[in-house]
ZADO-1210 file (C-alpha; in nm, 4 decimals, padded with zeros to 6 digits):
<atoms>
<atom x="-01.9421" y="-01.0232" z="02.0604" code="UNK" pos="1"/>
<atom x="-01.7263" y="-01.2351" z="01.8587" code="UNK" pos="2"/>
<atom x="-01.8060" y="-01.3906" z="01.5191" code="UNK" pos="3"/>
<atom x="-01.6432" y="-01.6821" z="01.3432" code="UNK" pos="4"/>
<atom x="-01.2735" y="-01.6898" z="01.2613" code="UNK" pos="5"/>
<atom x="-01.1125" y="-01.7301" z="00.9499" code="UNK" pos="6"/>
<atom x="-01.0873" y="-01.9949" z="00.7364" code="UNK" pos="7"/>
<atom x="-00.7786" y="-02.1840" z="00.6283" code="UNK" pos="8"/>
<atom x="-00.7143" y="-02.3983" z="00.3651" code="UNK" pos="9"/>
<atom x="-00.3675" y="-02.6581" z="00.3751" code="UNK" pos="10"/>
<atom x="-00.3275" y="-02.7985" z="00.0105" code="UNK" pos="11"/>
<atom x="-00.1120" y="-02.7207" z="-00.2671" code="UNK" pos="12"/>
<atom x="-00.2462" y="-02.5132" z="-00.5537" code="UNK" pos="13"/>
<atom x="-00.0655" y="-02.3780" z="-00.8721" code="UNK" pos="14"/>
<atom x="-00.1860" y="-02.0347" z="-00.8912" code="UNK" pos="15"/>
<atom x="00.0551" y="-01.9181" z="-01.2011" code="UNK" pos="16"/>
<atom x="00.2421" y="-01.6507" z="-00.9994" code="UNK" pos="17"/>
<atom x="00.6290" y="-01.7151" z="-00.9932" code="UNK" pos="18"/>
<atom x="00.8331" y="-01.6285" z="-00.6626" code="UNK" pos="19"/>
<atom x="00.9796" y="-01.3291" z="-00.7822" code="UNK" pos="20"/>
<atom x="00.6222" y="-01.2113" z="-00.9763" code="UNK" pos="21"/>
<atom x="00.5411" y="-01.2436" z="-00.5226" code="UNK" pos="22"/>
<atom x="00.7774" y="-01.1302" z="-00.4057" code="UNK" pos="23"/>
<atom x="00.7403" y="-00.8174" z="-00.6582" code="UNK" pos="24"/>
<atom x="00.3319" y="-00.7692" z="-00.5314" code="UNK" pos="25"/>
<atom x="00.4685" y="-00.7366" z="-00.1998" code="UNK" pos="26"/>
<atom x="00.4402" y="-01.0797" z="-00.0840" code="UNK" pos="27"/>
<atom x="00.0701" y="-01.0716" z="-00.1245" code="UNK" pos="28"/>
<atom x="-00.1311" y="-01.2202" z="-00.4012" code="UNK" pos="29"/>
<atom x="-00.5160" y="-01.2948" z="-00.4670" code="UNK" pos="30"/>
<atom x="-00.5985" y="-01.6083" z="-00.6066" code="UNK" pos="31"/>
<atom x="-00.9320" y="-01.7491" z="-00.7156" code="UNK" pos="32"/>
<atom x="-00.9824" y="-02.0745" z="-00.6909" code="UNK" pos="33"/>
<atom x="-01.2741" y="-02.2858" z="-00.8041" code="UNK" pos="34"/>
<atom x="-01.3610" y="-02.4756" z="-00.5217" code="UNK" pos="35"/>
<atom x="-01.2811" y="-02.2197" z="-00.1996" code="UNK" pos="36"/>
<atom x="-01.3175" y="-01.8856" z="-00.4084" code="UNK" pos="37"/>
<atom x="-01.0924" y="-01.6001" z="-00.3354" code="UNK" pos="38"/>
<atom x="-00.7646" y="-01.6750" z="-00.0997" code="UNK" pos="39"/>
<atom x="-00.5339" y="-01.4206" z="00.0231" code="UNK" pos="40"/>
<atom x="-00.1825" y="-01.5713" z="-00.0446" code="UNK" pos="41"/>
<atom x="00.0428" y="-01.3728" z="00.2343" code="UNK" pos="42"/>
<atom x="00.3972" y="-01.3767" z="00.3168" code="UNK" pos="43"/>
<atom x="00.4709" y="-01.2580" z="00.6953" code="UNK" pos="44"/>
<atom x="00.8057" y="-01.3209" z="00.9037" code="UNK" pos="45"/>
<atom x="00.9441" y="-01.5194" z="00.6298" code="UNK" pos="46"/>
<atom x="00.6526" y="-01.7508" z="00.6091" code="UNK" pos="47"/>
<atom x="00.3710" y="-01.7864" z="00.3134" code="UNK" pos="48"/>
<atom x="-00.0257" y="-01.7918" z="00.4374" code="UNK" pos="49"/>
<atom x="-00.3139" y="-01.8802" z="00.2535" code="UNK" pos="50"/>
<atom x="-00.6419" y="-01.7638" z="00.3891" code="UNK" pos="51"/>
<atom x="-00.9690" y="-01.6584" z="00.2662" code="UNK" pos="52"/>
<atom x="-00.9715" y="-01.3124" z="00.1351" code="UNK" pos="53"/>
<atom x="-01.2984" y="-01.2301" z="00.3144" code="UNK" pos="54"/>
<atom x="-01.3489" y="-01.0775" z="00.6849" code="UNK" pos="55"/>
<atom x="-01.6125" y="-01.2500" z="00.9049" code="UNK" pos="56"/>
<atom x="-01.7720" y="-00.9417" z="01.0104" code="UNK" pos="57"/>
<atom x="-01.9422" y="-00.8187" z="00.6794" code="UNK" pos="58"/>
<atom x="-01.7610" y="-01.0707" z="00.4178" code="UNK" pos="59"/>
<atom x="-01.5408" y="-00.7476" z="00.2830" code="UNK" pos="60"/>
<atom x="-01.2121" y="-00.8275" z="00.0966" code="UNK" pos="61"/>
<atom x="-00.8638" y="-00.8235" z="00.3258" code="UNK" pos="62"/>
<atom x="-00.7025" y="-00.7709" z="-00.0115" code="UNK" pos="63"/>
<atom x="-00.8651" y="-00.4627" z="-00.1917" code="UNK" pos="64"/>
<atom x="-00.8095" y="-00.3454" z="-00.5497" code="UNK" pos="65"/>
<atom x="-00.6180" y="00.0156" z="-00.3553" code="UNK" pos="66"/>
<atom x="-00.3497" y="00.0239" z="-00.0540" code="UNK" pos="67"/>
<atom x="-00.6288" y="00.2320" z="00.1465" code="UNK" pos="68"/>
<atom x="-00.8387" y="-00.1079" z="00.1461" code="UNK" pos="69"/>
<atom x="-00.5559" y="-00.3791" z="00.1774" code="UNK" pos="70"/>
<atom x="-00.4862" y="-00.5832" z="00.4961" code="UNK" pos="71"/>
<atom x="-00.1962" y="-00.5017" z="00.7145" code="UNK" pos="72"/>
<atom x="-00.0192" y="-00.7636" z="00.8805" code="UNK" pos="73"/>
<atom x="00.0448" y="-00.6942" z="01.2724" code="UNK" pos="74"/>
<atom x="00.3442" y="-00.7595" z="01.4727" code="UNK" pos="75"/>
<atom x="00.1258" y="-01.0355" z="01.6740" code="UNK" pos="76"/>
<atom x="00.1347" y="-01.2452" z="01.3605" code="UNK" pos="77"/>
<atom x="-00.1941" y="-01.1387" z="01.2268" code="UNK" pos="78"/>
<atom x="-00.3625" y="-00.9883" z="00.9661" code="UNK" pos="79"/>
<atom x="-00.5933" y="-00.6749" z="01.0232" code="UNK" pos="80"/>
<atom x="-00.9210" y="-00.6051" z="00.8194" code="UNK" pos="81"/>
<atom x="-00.8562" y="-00.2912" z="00.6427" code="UNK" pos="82"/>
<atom x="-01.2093" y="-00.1646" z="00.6962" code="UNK" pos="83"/>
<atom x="-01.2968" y="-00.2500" z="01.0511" code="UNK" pos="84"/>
<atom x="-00.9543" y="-00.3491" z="01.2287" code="UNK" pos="85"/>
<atom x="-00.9874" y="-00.6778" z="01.3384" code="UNK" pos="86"/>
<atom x="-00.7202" y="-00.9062" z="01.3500" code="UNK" pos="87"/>
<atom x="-00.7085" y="-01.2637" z="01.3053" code="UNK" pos="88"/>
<atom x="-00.4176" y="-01.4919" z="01.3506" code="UNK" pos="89"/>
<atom x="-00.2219" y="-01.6573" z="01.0222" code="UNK" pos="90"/>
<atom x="-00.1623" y="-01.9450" z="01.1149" code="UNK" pos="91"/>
<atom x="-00.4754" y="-02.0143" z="01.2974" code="UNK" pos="92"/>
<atom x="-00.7375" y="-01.7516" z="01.2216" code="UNK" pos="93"/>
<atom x="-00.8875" y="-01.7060" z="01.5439" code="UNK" pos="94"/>
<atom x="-00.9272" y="-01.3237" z="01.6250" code="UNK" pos="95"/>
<atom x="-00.6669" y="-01.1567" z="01.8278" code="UNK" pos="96"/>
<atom x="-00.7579" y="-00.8485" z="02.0321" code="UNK" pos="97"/>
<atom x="-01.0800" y="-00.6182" z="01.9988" code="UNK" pos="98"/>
<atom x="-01.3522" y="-00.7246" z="01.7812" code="UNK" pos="99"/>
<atom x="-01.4225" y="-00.4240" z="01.5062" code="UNK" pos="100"/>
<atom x="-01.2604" y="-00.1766" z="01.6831" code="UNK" pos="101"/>
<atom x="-01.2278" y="00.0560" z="01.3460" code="UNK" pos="102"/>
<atom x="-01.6023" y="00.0517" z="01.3562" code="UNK" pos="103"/>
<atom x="-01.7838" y="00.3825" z="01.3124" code="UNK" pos="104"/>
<atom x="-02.0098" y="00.5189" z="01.5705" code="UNK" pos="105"/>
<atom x="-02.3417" y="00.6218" z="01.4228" code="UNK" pos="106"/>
</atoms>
């Protein structure tokens, strides 16, 4: 089964990075904000995202503190949870493809 999709946020923050400070992280940047909490600032395809940095499934980060636990974007113009694989759309955050499919078996 499915569970929610992301959430997205459209309004204009200053979050103290400068474009080349982004562009230097990789085109991805965590910002913590005081009224939404943590938001995964993402550039993809030559556009910048803004989404929350937390998967649905368990409420882990998409953005970790190491490259083994950061987000991937996919060529279907999502972004993958590092932990458990699934993939929600940028620009509208509704999954895309197999729920969990990273999961472990137990």
């Amino acid at each position: 089964s499915r569970s929610s999709s992301l959430r997205l946020y459209a309004r204009t923050v200053r979050t103290g990075i400068t474009q080349s400070e982004f562009k230097k992280r990789g085109g991805k940047f965590v910002y913590d904000d005081d009224a939404k909490g943590r938001i995964l600032i993402q550039e993809f395809a030559g556009e910048v995202f803004a989404i929350n940095n937390a998967c649905p499934h368990m409420g882990l980060p998409l953005e970790g503190k190491t490259p083994l636990l950061s987000a991937t974007c996919t060529d279907r113009g999502g972004v993958a949870c590092p932990v458990h694989g699934s993939e929600f759309d940028l620009k509208t955050g509704e999954p895309i493809g197999e729920w969990c499919p990273k999961l472990p078996t137990l």
